[in-house]
C-alpha positions in Angstrom: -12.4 -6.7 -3.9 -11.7 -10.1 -2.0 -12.0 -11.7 -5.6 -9.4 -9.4 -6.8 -6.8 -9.2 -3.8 -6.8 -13.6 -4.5 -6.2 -13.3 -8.1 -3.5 -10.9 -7.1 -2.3 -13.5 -4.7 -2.8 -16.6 -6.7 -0.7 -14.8 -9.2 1.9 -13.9 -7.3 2.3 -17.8 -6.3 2.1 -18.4 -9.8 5.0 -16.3 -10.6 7.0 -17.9 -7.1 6.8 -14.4 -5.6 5.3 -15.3 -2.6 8.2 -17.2 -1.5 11.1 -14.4 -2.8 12.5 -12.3 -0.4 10.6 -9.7 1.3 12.8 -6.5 1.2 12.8 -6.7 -2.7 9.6 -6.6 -2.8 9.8 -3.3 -0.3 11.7 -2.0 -2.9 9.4 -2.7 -5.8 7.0 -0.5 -3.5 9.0 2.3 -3.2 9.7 2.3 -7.4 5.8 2.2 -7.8 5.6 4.8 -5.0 8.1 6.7 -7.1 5.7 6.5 -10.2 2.7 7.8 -8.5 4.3 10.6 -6.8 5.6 11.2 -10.8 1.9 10.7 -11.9 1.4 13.8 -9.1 3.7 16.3 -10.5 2.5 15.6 -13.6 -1.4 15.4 -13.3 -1.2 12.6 -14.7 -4.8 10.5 -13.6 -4.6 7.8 -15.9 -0.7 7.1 -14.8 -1.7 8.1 -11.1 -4.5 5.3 -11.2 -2.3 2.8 -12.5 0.1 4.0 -10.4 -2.2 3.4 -7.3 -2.8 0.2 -8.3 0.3 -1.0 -8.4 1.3 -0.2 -5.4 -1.7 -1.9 -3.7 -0.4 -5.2 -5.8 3.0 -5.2 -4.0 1.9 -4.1 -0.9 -0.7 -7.7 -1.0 2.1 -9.6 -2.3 4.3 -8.0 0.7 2.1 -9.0 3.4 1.4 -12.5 1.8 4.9 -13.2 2.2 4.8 -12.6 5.7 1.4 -14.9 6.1 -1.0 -12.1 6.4 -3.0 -10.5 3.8 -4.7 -6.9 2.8 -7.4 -7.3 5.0 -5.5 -7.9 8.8 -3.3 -5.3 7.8 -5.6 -2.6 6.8 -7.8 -3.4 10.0 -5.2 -3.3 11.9 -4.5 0.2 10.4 -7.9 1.1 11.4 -8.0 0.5 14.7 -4.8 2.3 15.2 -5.9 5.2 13.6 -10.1 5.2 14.1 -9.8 7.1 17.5 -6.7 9.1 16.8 -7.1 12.8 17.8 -5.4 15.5 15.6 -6.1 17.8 13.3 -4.7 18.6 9.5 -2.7 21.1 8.6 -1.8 22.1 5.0 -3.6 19.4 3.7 -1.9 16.9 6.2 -3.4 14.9 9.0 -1.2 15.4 12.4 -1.8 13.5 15.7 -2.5 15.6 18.6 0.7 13.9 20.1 2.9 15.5 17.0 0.9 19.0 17.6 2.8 19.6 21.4 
């Protein structure tokens, strides 16, 4: 994966995204967020991995334009959430402190 999320980055300086604004590439996120929740409705797996993928490539290019990269981000996600209390509902996790 670390071999990957560089190529992804070495490409993205290739292509002089990593220096391009950052809310356009929010917005690429949310059109590839579009197409997986399309992949979704219609159980579409191959679409829904690409889909996935994608995704993951903006969101890499997003943080490197803000000098961080997949990894700080996700760990930071981690310790946010590893000792969250909750429970899920419907198929959806809720924090304890949304459950009052």
């Amino acid at each position: 994966m670390d071999e990957l999320v560089k190529l992804i980055e070495e490409w993205s300086k290739n292509k002089g995204l990593d220096k391009a604004e950052s809310s356009k590439q929010m917005l690429k996120t949310v059109e590839e967020v579009g197409e997986v929740a399309a992949a979704l409705a219609r159980s579409d797996k191959d679409a829904l991995r690409d889909g996935i993928g994608d995704v993951v490539v903006t969101l890499i290019i997003l943080a490197q334009q803000h000098g961080m990269d997949l990894y700080e981000c996700l760990n930071c996600a981690y310790d946010e959430i590893k000792n969250r209390a909750g429970k899920t509902v419907n198929g959806v996790f809720v924090k304890e402190s949304d459950l009052k």
